[in-house]
C-alpha positions in Angstrom: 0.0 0.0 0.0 1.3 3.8 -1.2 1.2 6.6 1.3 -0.2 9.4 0.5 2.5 12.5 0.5 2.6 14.0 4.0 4.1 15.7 6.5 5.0 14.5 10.2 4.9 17.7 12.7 6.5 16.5 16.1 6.1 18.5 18.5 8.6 17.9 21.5 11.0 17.4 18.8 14.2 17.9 20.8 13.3 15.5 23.5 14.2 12.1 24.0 11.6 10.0 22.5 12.3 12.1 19.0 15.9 11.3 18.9 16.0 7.6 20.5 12.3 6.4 18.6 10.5 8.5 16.3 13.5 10.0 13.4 15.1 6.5 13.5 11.6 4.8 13.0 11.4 7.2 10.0 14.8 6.6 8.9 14.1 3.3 8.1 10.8 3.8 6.8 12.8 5.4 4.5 15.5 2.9 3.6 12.7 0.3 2.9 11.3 2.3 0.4 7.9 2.9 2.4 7.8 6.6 2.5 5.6 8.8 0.2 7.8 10.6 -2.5 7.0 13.7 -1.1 7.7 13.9 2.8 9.2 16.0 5.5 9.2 16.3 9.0 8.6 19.6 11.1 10.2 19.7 14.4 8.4 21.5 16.9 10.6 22.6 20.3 10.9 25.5 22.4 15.0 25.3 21.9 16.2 27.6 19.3 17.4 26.1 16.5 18.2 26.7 12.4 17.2 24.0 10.6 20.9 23.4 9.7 21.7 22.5 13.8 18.7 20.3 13.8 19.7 18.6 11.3 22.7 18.1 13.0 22.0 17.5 16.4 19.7 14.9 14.8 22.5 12.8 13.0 24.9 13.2 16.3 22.1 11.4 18.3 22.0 8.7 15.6 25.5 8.3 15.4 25.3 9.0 11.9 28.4 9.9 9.8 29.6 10.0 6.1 27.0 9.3 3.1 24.4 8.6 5.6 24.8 12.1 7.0 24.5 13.5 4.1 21.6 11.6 2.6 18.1 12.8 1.0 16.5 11.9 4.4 18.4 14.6 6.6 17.0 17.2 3.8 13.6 16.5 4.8 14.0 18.0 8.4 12.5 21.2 9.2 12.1 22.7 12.3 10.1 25.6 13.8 11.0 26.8 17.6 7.5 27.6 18.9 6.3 28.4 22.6 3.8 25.6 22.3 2.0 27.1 25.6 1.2 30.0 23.7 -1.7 29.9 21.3 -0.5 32.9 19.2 2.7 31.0 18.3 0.9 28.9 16.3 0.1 31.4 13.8 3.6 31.5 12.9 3.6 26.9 12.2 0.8 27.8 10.2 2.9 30.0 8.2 5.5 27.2 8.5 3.1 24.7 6.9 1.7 26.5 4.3 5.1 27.6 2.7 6.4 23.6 3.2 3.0 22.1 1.6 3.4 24.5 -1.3 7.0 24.0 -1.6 6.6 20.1 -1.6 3.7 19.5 -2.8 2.1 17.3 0.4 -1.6 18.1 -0.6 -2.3 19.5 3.0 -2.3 16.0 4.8 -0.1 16.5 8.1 0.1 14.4 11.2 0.8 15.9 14.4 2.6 13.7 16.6 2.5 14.8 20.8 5.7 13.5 21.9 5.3 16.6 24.8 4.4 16.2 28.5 0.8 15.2 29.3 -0.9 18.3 30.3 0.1 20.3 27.0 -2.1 17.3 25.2 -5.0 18.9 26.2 -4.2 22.3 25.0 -1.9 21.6 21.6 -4.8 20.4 20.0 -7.1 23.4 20.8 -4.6 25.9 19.3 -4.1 23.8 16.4 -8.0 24.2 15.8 -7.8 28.0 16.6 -5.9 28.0 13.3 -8.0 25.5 10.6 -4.9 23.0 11.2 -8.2 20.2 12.1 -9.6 20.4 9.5 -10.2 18.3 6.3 -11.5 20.5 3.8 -7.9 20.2 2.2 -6.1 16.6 3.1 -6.5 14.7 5.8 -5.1 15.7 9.8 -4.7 13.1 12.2 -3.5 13.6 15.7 -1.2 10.7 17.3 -1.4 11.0 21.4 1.5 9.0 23.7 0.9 7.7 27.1 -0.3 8.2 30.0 -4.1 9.0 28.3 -4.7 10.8 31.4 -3.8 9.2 35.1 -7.0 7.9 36.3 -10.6 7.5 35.1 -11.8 10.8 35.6 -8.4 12.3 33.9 -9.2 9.9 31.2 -13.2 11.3 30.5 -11.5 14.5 30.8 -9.1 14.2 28.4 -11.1 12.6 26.1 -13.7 15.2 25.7 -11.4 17.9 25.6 -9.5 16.4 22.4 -12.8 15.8 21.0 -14.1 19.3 20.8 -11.2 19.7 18.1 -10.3 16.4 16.5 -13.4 13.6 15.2 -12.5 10.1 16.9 -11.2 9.0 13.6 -8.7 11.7 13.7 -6.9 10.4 17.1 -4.4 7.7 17.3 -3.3 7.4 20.8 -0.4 5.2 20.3 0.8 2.2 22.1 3.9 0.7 21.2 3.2 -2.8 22.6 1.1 -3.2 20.2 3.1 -2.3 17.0 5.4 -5.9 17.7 5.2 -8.2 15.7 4.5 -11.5 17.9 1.7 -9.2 19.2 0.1 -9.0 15.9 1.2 -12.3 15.3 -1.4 -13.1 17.9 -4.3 -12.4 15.7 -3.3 -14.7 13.1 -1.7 -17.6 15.5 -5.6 -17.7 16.6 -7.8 -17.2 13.7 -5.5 -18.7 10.5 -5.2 -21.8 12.1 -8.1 -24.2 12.6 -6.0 -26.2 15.3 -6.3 -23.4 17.8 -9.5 -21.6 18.0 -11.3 -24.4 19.0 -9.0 -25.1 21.9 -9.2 -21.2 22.6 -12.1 -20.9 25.6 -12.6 -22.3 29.3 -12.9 -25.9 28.5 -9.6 -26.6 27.1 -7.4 -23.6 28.9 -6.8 -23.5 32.7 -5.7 -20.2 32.8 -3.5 -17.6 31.0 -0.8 -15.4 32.3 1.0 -12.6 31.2 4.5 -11.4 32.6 6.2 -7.9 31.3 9.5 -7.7 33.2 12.5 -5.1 33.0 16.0 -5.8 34.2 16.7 -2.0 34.7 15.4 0.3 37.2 13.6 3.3 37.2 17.1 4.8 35.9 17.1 9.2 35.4 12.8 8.4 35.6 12.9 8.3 38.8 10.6 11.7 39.3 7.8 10.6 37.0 8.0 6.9 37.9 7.2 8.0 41.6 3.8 9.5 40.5 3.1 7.0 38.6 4.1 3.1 38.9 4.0 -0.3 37.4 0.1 -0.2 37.9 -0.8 3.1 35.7 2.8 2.8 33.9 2.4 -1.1 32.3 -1.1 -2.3 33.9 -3.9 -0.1 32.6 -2.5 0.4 28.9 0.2 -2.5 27.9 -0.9 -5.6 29.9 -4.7 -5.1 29.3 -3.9 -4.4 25.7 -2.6 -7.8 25.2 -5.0 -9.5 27.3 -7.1 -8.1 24.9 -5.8 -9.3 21.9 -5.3 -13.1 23.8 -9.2 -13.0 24.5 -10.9 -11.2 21.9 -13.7 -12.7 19.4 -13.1 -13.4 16.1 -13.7 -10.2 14.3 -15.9 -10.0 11.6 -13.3 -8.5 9.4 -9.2 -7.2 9.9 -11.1 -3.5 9.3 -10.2 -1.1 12.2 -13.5 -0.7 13.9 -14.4 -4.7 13.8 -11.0 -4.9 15.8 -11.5 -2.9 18.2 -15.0 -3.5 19.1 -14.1 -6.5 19.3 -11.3 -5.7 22.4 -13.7 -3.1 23.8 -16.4 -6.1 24.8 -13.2 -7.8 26.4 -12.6 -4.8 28.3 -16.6 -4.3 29.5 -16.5 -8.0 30.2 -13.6 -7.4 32.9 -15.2 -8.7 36.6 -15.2 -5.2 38.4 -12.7 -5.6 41.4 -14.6 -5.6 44.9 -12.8 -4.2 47.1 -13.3 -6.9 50.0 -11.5 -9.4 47.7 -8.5 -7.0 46.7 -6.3 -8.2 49.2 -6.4 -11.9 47.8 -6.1 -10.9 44.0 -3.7 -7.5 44.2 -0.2 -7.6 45.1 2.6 -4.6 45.0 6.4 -4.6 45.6 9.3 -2.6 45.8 12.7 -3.2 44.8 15.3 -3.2 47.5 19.2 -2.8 47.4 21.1 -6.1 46.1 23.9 -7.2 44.6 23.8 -8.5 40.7 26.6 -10.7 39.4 28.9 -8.9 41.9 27.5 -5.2 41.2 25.7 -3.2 44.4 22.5 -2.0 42.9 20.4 1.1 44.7 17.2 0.2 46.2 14.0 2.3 44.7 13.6 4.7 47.3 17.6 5.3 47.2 17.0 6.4 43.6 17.4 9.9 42.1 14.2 11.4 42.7 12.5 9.3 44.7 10.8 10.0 47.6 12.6 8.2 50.9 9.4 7.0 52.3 8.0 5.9 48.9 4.9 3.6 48.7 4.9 3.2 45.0 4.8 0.0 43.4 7.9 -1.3 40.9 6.1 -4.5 40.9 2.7 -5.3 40.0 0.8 -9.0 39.8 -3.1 -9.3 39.8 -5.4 -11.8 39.5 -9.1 -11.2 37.4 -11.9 -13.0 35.2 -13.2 -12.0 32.5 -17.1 -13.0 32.8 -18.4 -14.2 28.9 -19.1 -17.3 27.5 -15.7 -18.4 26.5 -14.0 -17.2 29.1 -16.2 -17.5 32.6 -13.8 -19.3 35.2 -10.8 -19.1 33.7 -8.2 -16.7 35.7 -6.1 -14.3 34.4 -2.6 -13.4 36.0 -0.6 -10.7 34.8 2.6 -9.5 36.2 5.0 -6.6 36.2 8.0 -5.3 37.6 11.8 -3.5 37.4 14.9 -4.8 38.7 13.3 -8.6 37.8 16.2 -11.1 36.6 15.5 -10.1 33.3 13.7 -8.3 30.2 11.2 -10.3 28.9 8.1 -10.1 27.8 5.2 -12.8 27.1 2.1 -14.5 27.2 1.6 -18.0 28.5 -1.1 -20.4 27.6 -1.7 -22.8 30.1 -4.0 -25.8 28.9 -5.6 -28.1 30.8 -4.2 -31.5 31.7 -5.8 -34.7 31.2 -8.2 -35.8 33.3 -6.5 -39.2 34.0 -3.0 -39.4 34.9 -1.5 -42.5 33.3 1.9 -41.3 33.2 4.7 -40.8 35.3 7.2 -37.5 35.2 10.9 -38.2 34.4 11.2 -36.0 38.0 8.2 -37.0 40.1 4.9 -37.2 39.1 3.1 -36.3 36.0 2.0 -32.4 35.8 0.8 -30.9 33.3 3.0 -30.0 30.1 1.0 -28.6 27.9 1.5 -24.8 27.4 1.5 -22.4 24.6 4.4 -19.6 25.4 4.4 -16.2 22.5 7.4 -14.1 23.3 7.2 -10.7 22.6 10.5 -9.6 23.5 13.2 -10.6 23.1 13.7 -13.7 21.1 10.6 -13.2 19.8 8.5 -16.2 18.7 6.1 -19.3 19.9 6.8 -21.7 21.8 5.1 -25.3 22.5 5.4 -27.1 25.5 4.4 -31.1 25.4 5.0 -34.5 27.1 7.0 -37.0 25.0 8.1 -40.3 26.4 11.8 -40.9 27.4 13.6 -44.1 25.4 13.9 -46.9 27.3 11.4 -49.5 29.4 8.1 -47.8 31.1 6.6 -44.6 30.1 8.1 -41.9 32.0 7.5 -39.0 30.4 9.5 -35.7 29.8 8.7 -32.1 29.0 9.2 -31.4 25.0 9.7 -28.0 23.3 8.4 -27.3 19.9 9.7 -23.8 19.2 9.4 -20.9 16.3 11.9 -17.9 16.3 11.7 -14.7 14.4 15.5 -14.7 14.4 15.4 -17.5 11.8 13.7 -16.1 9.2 17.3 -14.8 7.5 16.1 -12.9 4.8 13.3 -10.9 6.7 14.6 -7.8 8.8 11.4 -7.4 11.7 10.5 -3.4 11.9 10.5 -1.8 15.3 7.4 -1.4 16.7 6.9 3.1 15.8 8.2 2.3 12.0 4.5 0.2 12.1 2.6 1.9 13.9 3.5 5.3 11.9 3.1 3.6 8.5 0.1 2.6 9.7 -0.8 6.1 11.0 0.1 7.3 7.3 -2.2 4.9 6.0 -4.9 5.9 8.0 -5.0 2.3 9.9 -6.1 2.6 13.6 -6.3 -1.0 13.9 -3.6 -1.3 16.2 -4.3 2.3 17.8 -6.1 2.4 21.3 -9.9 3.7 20.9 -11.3 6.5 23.5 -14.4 3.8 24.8 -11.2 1.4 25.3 -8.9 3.7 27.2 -11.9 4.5 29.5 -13.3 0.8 29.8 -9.3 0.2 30.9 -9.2 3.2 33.3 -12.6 1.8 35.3 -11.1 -1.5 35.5 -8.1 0.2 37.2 -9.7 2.8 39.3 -10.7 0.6 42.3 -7.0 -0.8 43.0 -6.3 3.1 42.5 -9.0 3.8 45.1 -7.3 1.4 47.3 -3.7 2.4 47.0 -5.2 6.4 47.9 -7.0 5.1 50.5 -6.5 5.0 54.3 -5.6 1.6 54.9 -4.0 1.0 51.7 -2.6 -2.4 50.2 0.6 -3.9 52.0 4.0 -3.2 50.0 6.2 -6.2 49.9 9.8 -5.6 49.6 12.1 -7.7 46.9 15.9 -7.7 46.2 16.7 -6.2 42.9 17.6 -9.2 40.6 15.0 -11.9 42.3 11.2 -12.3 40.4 9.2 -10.3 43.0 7.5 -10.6 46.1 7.5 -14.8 47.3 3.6 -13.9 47.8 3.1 -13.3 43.8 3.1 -17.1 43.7 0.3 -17.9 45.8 -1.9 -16.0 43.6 -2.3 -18.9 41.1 -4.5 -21.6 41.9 -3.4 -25.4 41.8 -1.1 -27.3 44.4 2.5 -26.5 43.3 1.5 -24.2 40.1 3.3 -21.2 39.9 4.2 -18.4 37.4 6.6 -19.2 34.1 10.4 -18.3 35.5 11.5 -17.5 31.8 14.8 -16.9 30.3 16.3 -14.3 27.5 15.8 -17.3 25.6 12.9 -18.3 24.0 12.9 -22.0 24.9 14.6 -21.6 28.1 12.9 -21.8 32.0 12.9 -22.3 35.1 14.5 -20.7 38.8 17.6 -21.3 37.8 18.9 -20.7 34.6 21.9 -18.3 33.0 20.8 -15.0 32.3 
C-alpha cells in the first residue's frame, strides 16, 4: 500500500523520545522504500534552532556519519522553535506549513505527533483548531497521542472530551507501542489462521492464562515521573490489558479497524469489576530493594534519584481477574510486572488443561501438566510449545518437550521496530492497532478501584524484593493449583525455570 504524501509535525522534537524512537523509526521507513515521494518532518521545540543545527544534532544522536549524513532523508527535516503554551505562536507553524505544503507538494495531509508532557495534550490540539490546522477540507489531519491517556478515570473522561471538541474520533491515534510488535500482531493470526487453535481457545480446554512484562533495569534518570506513577498506571492499565485483549478477543468479523476494536472493547466491559473486600487476595505490590547482581551493588527504589525516601509506589505489580463471557467464565487471568526482575522479557503464556486421568509418570516425580502455549514478545521473539514426549527406554516416564518458532530464523526478513508500524500505519490511516477512546476509559474503570485502594487509608501492604529476584514470594500464591506457579523465563525463547543463565 502507497502513502499518500505527508508531512509529520513532532512536537517535542528535541526531547528524547524524538531522537532515540520516532526519526530513527522514519529513517528506516525510508531505507525500505515505504515513505511517500513527497515527505518532510517539522520539528516542533521551544529550543532555538536553524534547521541546519537540527539537522545536525539529529545525526549526532543517531550516530550517523559520512553518506548517511549526508543523505536525501536529513533534507527533509524542518524545524520551527514555537512556545507551544502560547496559542498565538501557532500562527507562525501555520505559516510554516503553508510555505512547506506548497514548496513540496504534500496536498495539505499533516500528522501531528505529541511527543510533549501530558498536560500540553490537552491544550496543543485546541490551538491547532484556533488555526484551521483540524480540519479536512484540504487533506486529511490526524492527531497521534503517547501515554499516559490521562492518570485515572476521571483524567481519562477529561481528556477525552477535551481532544474531541477539536479532532473527530477518527482523527486520534493514541499510540501504544506494545502493540506495534510483531509477535503481538502475530497473535491475531496464530488464533484465527489456524483451525487447530480456536477451537482449543475458551474455558474448557485452557486452565488459565498469564501474562509477565519484566525489565531488568530500574527506574534509571525516571525516577521523578515513575514515583507519581508506577507499574500499575505505567504497564497495567495500557500494555498488559492491551494484550489481554488481543489473547481474548472474538473473532472479528473482518481485519477492518473498527471490527477490531470492538471486538477488544467487549473484552474490556467484560472485565469482573474488582470488589474491594477481595483486593487483598487478588492484588499484590512490591518494591525493589538494594542487592547485589553478578557482583555489582544495585540502589534500592527509594535510594533512587528522585525518589521520595518513604516511597509507597509499586515497581512491581501481579493481579489476578476474570473476565465473565461465554468463553472465558472461570478461567483466571494473572498478569505480572515489575523493574529490577532477573531479566527483560516479555510474554504471554497459555496454560492448557491437563488430562483428566493421569496415566503417566514425570521423568522428575509425578506427572503435571506440560502442555503450554508460550508467545514471546520480546526478546527472542516467537512461539513456543510445551508437550510430554516419552523418554527411550522401558516404562513410560515422560519428559517435558519443546516445539519452538523464532523470528531470528527467518534470515532474509529484517522485523520493523514497533513506531516504523505503527507510523506507516498512522500514514495509512489504519487505527487497527491504535487504542480507541471507549477502550482507554473501559481500561481506566477497571483500574480505578486498586487506584482507590492504594489512595485510601488503609491501603494495600507493600512487599519488599531484592533487585535481581522475580518479585515478592507472595506473587506465587496467587495462582491456583497445588504447586503451580508463574513461568520463570529466560532471554531465551525456549529456556525456563528458577535457575537458569541470564
Amino acid at each position: 500500500m502507497n502513502s499518500d504524501n505527508c508531512i509529520i509535525v513532532i512536537f517535542g522534537a528535541s526531547g528524547d523520545l524524538t531522537k532515540r524512537k520516532l526519526v530513527p523509526a522514519v529513517y528506516d521507513l525510508k531505507k525500505r522504500g515505504h515513505l511517500p515521494d513527497r515527505f518532510a518532518i517539522l520539528g516542533i521545540g521551544r529550543t532555538e534552532y536553524s534547521e541546519e543545527s537540527f539537522r545536525e544534532k539529529l545525526q549526532a544522536d543517531m550516530e550517523m556519519e559520512g553518506d548517511e549524513a549526508n543523505s536525501s532523508f536529513f533534507q527533509d527535516i524542518y524545524y520551527q522553535s514555537l512556545n507551544t503554551s502560547s496559542p498565538d505562536d501557532y500562527v507562525k507553524l501555520k505559516d510554516k506549513l503553508t510555505g512547506l505544503d506548497k514548496q513540496l507538494g504534500t496536498e495539505g495531509n499533516y500528522i501531528f505527533y505529541l511527543a510533549t508532557p501530558p498536560r500540553l495534550y490537552s491544550l496543543i490540539p485546541g490551538f491547532l483548531s484556533e488555526q484551521g490546522l483540524n480540519s479536512e477540507e484540504r487533506g486529511w489531519k490526524r492527531l497521534i497521542v503517547e501515554k499516559p491517556f490521562g492518570t485515572d478515570l476521571q483524567s481519562a473522561r477529561e481528556l477525552n472530551r477535551e481532544i474531541l471538541k477539536y479532532f473527530n474520533e477518527s482523527q486520534l491515534y493514541r499510540i501504544d507501542h506494545y502493540l506495534g510488535k510483531e509477535t503481538v500482531q502475530n497473535i491475531l493470526v496464530t488464533r484465527f489462521g489456524n483451525g487447530f487453535f480456536e477451537p482449543l481457545w475458551n474455558r474448557n480446554f485452557i486452565d488459565h492464562v498469564e501474562i509477565t512484562a519484566a525489565e531488568s533495569l530500574g527506574v534509571e534518570k525516571r525516577g521523578g515521573y515513575y514515583d507519581s506513577s508506577g507499574a500499575l498506571k505505567d504497564m497495567v492499565q495500557n500494555h498488559l490489558l492491551q494484550l489481554t485483549a488481543m489473547v481474548a478477543m472474538e473473532p472479528p468479523a473482518s481485519f477492518e479497524s473498527d471490527a477490531i476494536r470492538n471486538e477488544t472493547l467487549k473484552v474490556f466491559q467484560s472485565l469482573k469489576p474488582l470488589n474491594r473486600d477481595e483486593l487483598d487476595n487478588c492484588f499484590i505490590r512490591g518494591q525493589y530493594t538494594a542487592s547485589t547482581i553478578k557482583g555489582e551493588k544495585v540502589k534500592g527504589y527509594r535510594e533512587e534519584e528522585g525518589v521520595d525516601p518513604e516511597s509507597r509506589t509499586e515497581t512491581f505489580t501481579a493481579l489476578k481477574f476474570y473476565i465473565e463471557n461465554w468463553r472465558w467464565g472461570g478461567v483466571p487471568f494473572y498478569i505480572r510486572t515489575g523493574k529490577r526482575l532477573p531479566t527483560r522479557v516479555s510474554e504471554i503464556v497459555i496454560h492448557f488443561k491437563s488430562t483428566p486421568h493421569k496415566l503417566f509418570k514425570k521423568a522428575f516425580g509425578t506427572q503435571d501438566n506440560f502442555n503450554k502455549l508460550i508467545i514471546r514478545i520480546q526478546p527472542d521473539e516467537g512461539i513456543l510449545l510445551k508437550f510430554g514426549m516419552k523418554m527411550p527406554g522401558a516404562g513410560f516416564d515422560v519428559k517435558e518437550a519443546n516445539m519452538s518458532f523464532r523470528y531470528s530464523e527467518l534470515s532474509s526478513v529484517e522485523m520493523a521496530s514497533a513506531y516504523e508500524r505503527l507510523l506507516l500505519d498512522c500514514m495509512h490511516g489504519d487505527s487497527t492497532l491504535y487504542a480507541r477512546g471507549d477502550a482507554v476509559e473501559a481500561c481506566w474503570e477497571f483500574i480505578q478501584p486498586l487506584l482507590d485502594y492504594e489512595n485510601s487509608d488503609d491501603p494495600p501492604k507493600i512487599y519488599g524484593y531484592p533487585a535481581g529476584s522475580w518479585g515478592p514470594d507472595c506473587a506465587d500464591d496467587l495462582i491456583e493449583g497445588e504447586g503451580v506457579t508463574w513461568r520463570y523465563p529466560c532471554k531465551n525463547l525456549a529456556s525456563d525455570g528458577m535457575f537458569c543463565e541470564l
